[in-house]
N, C-alpha and C positions, 0 to 999 in steps of 0.2 A: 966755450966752443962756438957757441952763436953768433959772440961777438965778433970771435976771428972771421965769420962769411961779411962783414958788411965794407972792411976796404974791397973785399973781391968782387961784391956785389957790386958797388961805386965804379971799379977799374971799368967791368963791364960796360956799364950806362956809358961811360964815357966814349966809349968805342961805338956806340950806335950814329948813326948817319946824320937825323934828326931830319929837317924840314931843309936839306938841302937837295932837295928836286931841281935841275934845272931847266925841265917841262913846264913847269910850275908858274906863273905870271900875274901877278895881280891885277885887278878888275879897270884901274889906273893904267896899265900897259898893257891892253888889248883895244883895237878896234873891230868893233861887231858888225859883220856883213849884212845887212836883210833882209836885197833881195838881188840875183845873179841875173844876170842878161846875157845871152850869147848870141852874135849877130854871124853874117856873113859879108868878110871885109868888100864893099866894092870898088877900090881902087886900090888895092895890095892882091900880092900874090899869097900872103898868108889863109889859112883853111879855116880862122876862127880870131871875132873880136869878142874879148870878154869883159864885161863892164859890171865894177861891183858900187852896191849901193851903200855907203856906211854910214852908220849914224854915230857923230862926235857927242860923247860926252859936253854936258853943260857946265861952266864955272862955277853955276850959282842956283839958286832958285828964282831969283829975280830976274832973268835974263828969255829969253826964249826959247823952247826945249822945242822944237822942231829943227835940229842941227843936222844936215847933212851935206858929203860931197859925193859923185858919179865919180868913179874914176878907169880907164877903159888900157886893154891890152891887145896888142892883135899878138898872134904868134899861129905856128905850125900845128901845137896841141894847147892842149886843156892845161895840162898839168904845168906844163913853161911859163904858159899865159901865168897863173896863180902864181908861179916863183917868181915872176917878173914885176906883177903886182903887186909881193910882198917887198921887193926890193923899195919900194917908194915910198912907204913908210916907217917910222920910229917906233912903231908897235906893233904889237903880235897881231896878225890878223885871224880873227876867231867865227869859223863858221854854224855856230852851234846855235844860230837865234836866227840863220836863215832860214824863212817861210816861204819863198816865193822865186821861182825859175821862169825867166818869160827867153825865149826861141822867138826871132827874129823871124818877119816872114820871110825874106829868100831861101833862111836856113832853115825852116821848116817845111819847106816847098820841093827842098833836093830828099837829105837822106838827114833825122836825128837821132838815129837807132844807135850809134856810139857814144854819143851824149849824153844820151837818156842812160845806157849801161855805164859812163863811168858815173855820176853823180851817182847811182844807184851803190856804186861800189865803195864810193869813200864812207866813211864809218861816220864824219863829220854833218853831214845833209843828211835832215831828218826824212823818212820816207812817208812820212807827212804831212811834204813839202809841196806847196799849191805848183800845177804848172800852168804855161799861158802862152797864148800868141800874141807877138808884140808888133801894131801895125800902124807904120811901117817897119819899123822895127825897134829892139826890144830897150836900146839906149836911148830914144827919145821918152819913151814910156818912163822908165826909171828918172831923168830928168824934170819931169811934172813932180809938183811939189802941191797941192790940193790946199787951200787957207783953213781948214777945216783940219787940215792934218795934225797931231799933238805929237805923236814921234815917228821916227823916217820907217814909211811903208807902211804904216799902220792903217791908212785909209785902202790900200788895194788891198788887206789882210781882210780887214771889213768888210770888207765888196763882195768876198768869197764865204766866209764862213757865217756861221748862221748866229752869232753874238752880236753880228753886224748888222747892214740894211738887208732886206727880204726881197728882189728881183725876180720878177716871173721870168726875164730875160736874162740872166746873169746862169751860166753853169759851174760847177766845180769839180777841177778832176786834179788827184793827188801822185804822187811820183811812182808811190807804190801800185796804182790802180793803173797808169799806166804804163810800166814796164810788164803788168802781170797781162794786159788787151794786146802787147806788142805779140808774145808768144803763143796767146790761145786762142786754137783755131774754132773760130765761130762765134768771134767776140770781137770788135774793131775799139781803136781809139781815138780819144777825141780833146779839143782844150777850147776852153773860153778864148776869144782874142779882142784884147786890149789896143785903145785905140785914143792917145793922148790929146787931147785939147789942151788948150793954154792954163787953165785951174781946175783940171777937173780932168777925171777919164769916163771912155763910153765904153760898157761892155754891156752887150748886146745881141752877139753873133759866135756861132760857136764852129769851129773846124773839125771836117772829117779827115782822119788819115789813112792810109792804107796799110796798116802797120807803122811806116816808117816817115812818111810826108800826108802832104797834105794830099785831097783830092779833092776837096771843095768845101764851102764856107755857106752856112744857111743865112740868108739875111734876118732881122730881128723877128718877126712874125711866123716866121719854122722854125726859129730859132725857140720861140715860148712853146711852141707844140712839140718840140722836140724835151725842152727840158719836163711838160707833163707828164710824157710818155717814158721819159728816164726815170724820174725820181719819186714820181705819185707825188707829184706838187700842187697842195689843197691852197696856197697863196696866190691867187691866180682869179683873173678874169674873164669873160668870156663875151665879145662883141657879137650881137649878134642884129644884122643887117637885113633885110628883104625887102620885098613889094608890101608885105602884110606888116610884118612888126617892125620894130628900131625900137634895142633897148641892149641894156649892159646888163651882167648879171656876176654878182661878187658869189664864187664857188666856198662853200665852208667843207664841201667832203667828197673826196675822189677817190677813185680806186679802177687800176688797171687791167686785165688780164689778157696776156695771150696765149694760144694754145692751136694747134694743126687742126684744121676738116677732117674728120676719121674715114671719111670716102675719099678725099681726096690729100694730098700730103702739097700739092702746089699752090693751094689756099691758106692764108693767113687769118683764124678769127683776132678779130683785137674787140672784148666785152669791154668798156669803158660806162659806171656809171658816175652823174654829175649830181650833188645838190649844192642848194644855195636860193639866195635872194636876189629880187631884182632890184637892182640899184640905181640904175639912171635908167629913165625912159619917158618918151616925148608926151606920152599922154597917162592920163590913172587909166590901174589896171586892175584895182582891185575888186571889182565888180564881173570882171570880163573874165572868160574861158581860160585858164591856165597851164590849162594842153594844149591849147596853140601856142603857148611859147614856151613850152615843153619840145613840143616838136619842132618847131623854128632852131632853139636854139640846138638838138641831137643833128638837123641837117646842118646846120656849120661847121656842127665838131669832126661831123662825120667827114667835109671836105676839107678840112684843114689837115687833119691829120694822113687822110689820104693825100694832100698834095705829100706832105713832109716824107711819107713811107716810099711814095711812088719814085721820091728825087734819091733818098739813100740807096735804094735799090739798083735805080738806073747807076750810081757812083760804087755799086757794088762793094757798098761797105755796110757791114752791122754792128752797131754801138749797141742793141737790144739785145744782142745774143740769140738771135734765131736759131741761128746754127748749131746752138749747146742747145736748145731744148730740141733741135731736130736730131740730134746725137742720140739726146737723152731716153727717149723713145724710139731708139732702134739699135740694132746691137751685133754689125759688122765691123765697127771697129773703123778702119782707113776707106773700108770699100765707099761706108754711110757718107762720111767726108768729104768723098769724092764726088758722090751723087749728088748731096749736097752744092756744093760751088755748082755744078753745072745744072741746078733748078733755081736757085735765086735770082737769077736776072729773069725770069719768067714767072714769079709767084704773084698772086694776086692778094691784096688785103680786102679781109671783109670788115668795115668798121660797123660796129654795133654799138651806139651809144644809146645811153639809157639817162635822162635828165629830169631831176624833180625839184622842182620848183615849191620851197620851204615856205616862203612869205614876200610880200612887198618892200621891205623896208620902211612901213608905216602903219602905226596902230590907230586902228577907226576908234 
């Protein structure tokens, strides 16, 4: 009786489908996108150039493994652009190893709230995914090729994440973080912007947006006080200039906080303390008062970070989230929100810094 189940059993197997997917494509017949560019055409009437970065499979091991080409579409949407782009090659094109969105300045200047929502919506783009401003825009960027590069993109993937190089001046903001600062009221967003040279790129400069564009661009020096005050970035230097002192001080330990005036709600405390060592400076110092450059360097901090507050405010935008801790501490709901937006163009920052100074950087 057992025996008669096994032609039945067999008949069955035969009937199953197996390994005929034809979704399916081997690693040989795909090309890997890894990083998107989307510009705004200036000599077409179309709404959108899109330019993908792909990195070609190598023949060999002995050949050189930095293979890539730029390859660019203009069209009316996103989605056509992509069909039109796939039409140009003999392989699957595979978006599943792209890291990296760079937005084009004219296009980040107008409106990329639809951009940013379809990428967010394909299933293929990890939300992950680094974004950038590309200047001038975002197809010359992707065309720099770095000698230092080992595979396509890999050097601006670096640039961002922290397995990489360490930039006091370099910010990073992900796909997910901002689609979530587009829609929440009393949080703005913001993107590092990339800026192509002939071997090499400079990122330095970070963009504010007003949800959906830009509204202005810090140069590299609000740019660093901007990223301390974002991330509690202990990697970091601190210049410190006057009549009395002239000396650098390398920061080993930071720590941010802000919080509202309890008498007053149109004052901003920002407690900042610094430690660390002095690292360059024009004379020895280790004999000398160290509360003088205790307090030399807390007045720098104190006007640096006040220029950086005073220009966000005037652009009426907050990347810090003021607004959610002024939410968070009051509890009308739309009325607080509203009050809100019409005190911040008028709020004052109190910077408070607090700096101790660890050692010289020399043992007697």
């Amino acid at each position: 009786m057992r025996i008669a189940w096994i032609p039945a059993a067999l008949f069955i197997v035969l009937l199953l489908a197996g390994c005929t997917n034809r979704s399916f494509k081997d690693i040989d017949k795909r090309l890997y996108v890894m990083a998107i560019g989307i510009d705004r055409p200036q000599d077409s009437e179309e709404l959108y150039r899109l330019s993908f970065k792909l990195g070609l499979p190598s023949p060999g091991t002995g050949v050189e493994q930095n293979r890539s080409i730029v390859v660019s579409q203009e069209s009316d949407s996103l989605p056509e652009s992509i069909r039109l782009l796939k039409a140009k090659f003999d392989k699957e094109v595979d978006f599943n190893h792209t890291k990296l969105l760079i937005f084009g300045d004219s296009l980040a200047r107008s409106d990329i709230s639809q951009v940013v929502d379809y990428f967010v919506r394909r299933r293929d783009i990890q939300g992950i995914a680094l974004l950038a401003v590309g200047s001038p825009n975002a197809e010359q960027v992707l065309k720099v090729s770095p000698k230092s590069e080992v595979f396509p993109g890999n050097s601006l993937f670096l640039s961002f994440e922290d397995n990489g190089t360490s930039s006091a001046y370099t910010v990073t903001e992900y796909l997910f973080d901002f689609f979530r600062r587009m829609y929440e009221d009393g949080l703005d967003p913001y993107m590092p912007v990339i800026e192509p040279a002939k071997d090499y790129y400079v990122i330095n400069k970070v963009a504010l947006f007003d949800k959906s564009k830009i509204i202005g661009i810090l140069p590299p020096r609000e740019t660093k006080s901007f990223k301390e005050l974002l991330e509690q970035n202990r990697k970091m230097d601190m210049i410190v200039r006057s009549r009395e002192e002239d000396f650098t001080m390398q920061v080993d330990y930071y720590r941010r906080r802000f919080s509202f005036y309890p008498k007053d709600n149109h004052r901003m405390i920002v407690k900042v303390k610094v430690g660390g060592n002095i690292e360059q400076t024009k004379e020895p110092v280790y004999d000398r008062n160290w509360a003088d450059y205790e307090q030399a360097a807390a007045h720098t901090l104190r006007d640096q970070y006040l220029k950086t507050l005073n220009q966000l405010r005037d652009w009426r935008v907050d990347p810090f989230g003021f607004g959610l801790i002024y939410k968070a501490v009051h509890y009308r709901g739309d009325a607080d929100w509203t009050r809100w937006e019409q005190m911040y163009p008028s709020v004052e920052f109190d910077i408070r810094p607090e700096v101790r100074i660890t050692g010289t950087g020399i043992i007697r």
